[in-house]
N, C-alpha and C positions, 0 to 999 in steps of 0.2 A: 356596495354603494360607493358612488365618489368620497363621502365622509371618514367612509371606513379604510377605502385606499388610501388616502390621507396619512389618517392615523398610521396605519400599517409603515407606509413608507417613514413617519418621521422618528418609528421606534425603530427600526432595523439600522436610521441613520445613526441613532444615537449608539447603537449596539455597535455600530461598525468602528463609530468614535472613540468608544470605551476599551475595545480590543486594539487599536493606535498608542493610547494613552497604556494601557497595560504593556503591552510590547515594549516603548521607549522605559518605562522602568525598570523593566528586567533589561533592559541595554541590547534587545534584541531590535538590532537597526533595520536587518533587511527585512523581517516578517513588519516588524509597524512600517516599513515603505509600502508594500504590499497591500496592505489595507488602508494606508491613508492612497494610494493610486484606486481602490476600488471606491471609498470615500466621495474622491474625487469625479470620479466617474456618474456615482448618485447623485453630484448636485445638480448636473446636467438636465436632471429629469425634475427638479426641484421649483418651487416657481414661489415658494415662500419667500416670507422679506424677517429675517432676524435684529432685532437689538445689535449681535455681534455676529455682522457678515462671515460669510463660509470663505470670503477672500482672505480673511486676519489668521481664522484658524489653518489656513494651508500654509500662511506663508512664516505663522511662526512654528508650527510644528515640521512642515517641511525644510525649515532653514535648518532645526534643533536633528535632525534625521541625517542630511546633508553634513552636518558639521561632522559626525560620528560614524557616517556608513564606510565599512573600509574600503567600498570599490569609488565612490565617489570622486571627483577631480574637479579642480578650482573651474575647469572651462563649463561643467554640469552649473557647479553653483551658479557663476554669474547669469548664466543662460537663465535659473531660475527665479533669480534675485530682477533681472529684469523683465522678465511676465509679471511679477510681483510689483513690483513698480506700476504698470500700466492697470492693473484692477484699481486699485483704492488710490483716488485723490488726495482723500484725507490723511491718509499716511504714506503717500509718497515718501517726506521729506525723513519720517522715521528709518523705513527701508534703504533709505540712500547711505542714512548715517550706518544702520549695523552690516549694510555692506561695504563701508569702509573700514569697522574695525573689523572684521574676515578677513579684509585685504591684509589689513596692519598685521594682525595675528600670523601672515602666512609671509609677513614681509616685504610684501607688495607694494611697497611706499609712498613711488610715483602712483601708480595705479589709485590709491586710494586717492591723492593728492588731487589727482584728475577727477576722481566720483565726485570728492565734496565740490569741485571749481564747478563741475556740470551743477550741479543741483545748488547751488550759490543762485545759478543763474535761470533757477527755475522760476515762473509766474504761471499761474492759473485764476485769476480774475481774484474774487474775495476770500480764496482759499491763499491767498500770499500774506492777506492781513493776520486770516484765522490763524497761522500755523507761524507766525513771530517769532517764538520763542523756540521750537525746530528751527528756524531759520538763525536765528544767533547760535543754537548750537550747532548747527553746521560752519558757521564759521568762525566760531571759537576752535573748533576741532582742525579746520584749513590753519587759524592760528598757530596752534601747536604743531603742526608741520610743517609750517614756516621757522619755528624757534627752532627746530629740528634742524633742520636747515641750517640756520643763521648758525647755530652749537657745531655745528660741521667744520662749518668756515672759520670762525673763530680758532677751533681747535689747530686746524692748516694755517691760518697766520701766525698764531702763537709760536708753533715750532721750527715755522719757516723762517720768522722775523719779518720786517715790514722794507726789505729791498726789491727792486727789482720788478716790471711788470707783470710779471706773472702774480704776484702777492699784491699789488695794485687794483690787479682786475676780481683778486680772492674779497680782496675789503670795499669795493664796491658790490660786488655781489650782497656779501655780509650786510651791508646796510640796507638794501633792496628787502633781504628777509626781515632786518630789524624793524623798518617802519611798515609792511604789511603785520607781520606777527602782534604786535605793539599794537596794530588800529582794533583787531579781531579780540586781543586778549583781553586788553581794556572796556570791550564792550560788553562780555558777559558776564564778567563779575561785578558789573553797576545791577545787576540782577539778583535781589536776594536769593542767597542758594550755598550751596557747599562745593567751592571751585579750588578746591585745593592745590590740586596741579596748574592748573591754569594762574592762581595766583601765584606761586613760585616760579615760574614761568617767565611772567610778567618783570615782578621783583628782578629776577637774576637776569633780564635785558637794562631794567633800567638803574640797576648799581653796576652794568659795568660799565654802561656812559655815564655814571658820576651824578645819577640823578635820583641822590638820597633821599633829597625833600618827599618827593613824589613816591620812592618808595617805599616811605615811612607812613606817608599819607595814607596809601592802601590798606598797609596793614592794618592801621590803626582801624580805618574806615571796616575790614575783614573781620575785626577782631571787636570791636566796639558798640558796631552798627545796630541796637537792639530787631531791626529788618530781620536781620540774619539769623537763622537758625543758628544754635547754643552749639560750638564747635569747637572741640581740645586743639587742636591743629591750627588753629588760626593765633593761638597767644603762643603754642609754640613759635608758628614761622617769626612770631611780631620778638618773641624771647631771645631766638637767635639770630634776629638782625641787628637788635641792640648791643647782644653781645659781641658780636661781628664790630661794633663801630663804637666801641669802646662805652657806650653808656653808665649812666653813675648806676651804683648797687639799686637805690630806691625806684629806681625805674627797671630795674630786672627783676625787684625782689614784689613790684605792682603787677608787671605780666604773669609772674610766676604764681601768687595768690588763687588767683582768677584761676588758674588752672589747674588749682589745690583744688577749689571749690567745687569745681568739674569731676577731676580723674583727679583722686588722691591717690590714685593707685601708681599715676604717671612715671616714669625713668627719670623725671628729671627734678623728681624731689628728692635726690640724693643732690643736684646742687641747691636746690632751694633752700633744706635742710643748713646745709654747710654755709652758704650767707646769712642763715640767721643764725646759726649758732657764732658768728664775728661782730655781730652787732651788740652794742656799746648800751641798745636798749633793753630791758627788762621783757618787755612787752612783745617784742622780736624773736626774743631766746625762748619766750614759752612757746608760742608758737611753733617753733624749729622742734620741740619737744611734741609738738599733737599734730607733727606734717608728720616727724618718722613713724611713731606710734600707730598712723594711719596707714599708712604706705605699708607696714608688717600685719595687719589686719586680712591682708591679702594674699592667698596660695603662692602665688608667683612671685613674692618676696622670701618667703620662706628659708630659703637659703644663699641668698644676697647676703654675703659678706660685708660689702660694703655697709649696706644698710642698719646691719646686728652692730656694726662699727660706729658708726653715728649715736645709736643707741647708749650704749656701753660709754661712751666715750661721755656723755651729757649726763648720764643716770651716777658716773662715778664722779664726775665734777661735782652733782649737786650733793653726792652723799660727803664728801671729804669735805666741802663747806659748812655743810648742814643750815643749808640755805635751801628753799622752794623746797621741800620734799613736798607740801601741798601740790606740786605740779605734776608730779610723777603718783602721788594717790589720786588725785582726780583722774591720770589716763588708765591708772588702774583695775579703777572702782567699778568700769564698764566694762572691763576684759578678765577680771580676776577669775569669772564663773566656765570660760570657754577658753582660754591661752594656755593653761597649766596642758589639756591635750592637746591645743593644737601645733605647739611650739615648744614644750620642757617633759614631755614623755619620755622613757625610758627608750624607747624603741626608737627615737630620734635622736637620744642620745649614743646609743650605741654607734648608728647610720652614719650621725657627723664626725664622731671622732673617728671611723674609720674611711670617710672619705675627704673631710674637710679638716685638718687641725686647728687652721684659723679661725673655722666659722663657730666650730663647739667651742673655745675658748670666749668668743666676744659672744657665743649665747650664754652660756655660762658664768659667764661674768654677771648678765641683766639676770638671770632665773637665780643668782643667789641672792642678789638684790630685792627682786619683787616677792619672792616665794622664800627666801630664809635657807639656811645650811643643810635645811632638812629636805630641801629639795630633790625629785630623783636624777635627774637631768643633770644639774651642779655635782651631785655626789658622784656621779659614775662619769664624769668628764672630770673632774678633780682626781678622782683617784688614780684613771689612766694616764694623765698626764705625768700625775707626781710618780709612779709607778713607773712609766719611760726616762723618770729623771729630767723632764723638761725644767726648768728654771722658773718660765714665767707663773707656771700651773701653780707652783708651790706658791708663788707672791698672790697669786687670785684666790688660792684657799685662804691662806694670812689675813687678805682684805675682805672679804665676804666673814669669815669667823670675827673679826675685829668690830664690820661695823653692821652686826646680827642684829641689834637694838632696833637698826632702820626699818629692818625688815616690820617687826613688833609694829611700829607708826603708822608704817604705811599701809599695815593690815587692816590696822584701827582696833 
């Protein structure tokens, strides 16, 4: 019966689908070509209407086949990228863009340069309203090859110097890129989203015409905007333009907060750490105290010297005072059940003193502080040091043995 031909045909589709999809997993490119060309061949005879057209599925699993088949060649791609184009209206403007990063990826520059200009310049009645925001990312993306551009020429006059018409005709060009780049760049990142590149981009055209205001503006506006999706990179860029432009502490020490709050795991709480441990306030210093503590919470700090430095460095200030030791039992009242493994094991002791002497000394230092003389980590980095006849080892057994009482306090 026609019902049952039906039926029949739409499971055989599906089987032939799933053998495509199997194939590209196992990275066998040329057998899923094969079946997504018989695939192809079935829609022919197909007269059904899908939710997700059989044009989306060719053209994304066909591009992902394409990218990976070893006999393939850019002139196959574009041939296919533009069939692709002519089926679906609705994603023209999509196809346009990941056929110019193909290009990009293969280095094709110009070529890409030209795809987004053509499709800039595409209209299809109310499918140019529908698709707006396709349409700024096409030429946000023409943007960045314009900056691209503009970074060329800049680079050419910088080492040429500004004599001569030939460096004349380099810095009008240069300007040509800067005010097209500039129009395109500016216009996407007025669009709530995570324009990362494209806002650095931006920034680094208009600090090098001197035009701080405006790219303080941005950031702020990048980094502020509650629009915006919650984004670590956006207080960094805004952190190191401040610093770039001499800004006071309190305004480095405000971006850098925010980004505590985010990723306290970040690289750049080893400077956040270091400005608040210079401050004159109380309030500043603890803090700089629950940024490192935090920041070592995490694998990837583990053996950061730097880091176990800051630490060591704070935890022996406040024990030779014997001031704030409440500040250092509160960070440890939370870690005391899980840090003895994860950070003062023997086996980590052993590991650091024979790769790191630096790092087991400044851990050594904190594990005889939090954990007392009796610690394993302390004890078997103490003894190999004093036993190499290191100098400083012998002063860190001295101060750990001396101020063992802390340890008691901080126990509770």
């Amino acid at each position: 019966s026609s019902r049952e031909h039906k039926l029949n045909f739409k499971k055989s589709k599906e089987v032939c689908l799933s053998y495509v999809q199997d194939a590209m997993l196992q990275k066998q490119w040329k057998r899923a070509a094969e079946f997504l060309t018989f695939y192809t061949e079935s829609l022919e005879k197909d007269f059904s209407t899908e939710y997700m057209g059989p044009s989306e599925i060719i053209w994304r699993i066909g591009t992902e086949i394409l990218c990976h088949h070893s006999h393939s060649s850019m002139k196959e791609f574009n041939s296919f990228i533009e069939q692709m184009k002519t089926l679906g209206v609705k994603r023209y403007l999509k196809v346009c863009l990941e056929h110019a990063f193909h290009l990009l990826c293969n280095g094709l520059i110009d070529e890409a340069y030209q795809n987004l200009s053509l499709a800039e310049s595409w209209r299809f009645g109310e499918q140019t309203a529908i698709q707006d925001k396709e349409m700024k990312l096409i030429q946000a993306y023409k943007g960045l090859l314009d900056y691209y551009s503009w970074s060329k020429q800049k680079t050419i006059l910088l080492e040429h110097g500004q004599d001569g018409f030939e460096d004349l005709s380099v810095e009008q060009e240069m300007h040509s890129c800067f005010r097209k780049a500039a129009v395109n760049l500016k216009e996407i990142i007025k669009i709530p989203g995570v324009w990362d590149l494209f806002v650095k981009c931006y920034v680094d055209l208009l600090e090098f015409y001197g035009d701080h205001n405006e790219a303080r503006q941005v950031l702020n506006e990048y980094a502020y905007n509650s629009k915006f999706p919650a984004n670590p990179n956006a207080h960094v860029y805004l952190y190191q333009f401040l610093k770039r432009h001499g800004e006071s502490k309190k305004s480095l020490i405000s971006a850098l907060k925010i980004l505590h709050d985010i990723v306290p795991s970040h690289e750049l709480m080893i400077d956040f750490n270091t400005m608040l441990q210079k401050s004159k306030k109380r309030k500043k210093r603890r803090l700089g105290l629950e940024v490192i503590f935090s920041a070592l919470d995490y694998a990837g700090w583990k053996e950061n010297v730097k880091a176990w430095s800051c630490l060591a460095r704070q935890v022996k200030q406040i024990v030779i005072s014997e001031k704030h030791l409440d500040w250092i039992k509160q960070e440890w009242n939370s870690r005391k059940d899980w840090w003895p493994a994860f950070h003062f094991s023997r086996y980590l002791a052993k590991k650091n003193w024979q790769e790191n002497e630096s790092l087991s000394y400044e851990k050594a230092l904190v594990a005889g502080i939090l954990l007392g003389r009796g610690c394993k980590y302390f004890k078997y980095v103490s003894h190999q040091g004093c036993k190499a006849q290191v100098k400083r080892f012998r002063i860190l057994k001295k101060f750990v043995n001396k101020h063992n009482p802390v340890y008691l306090r901080i126990s509770g």
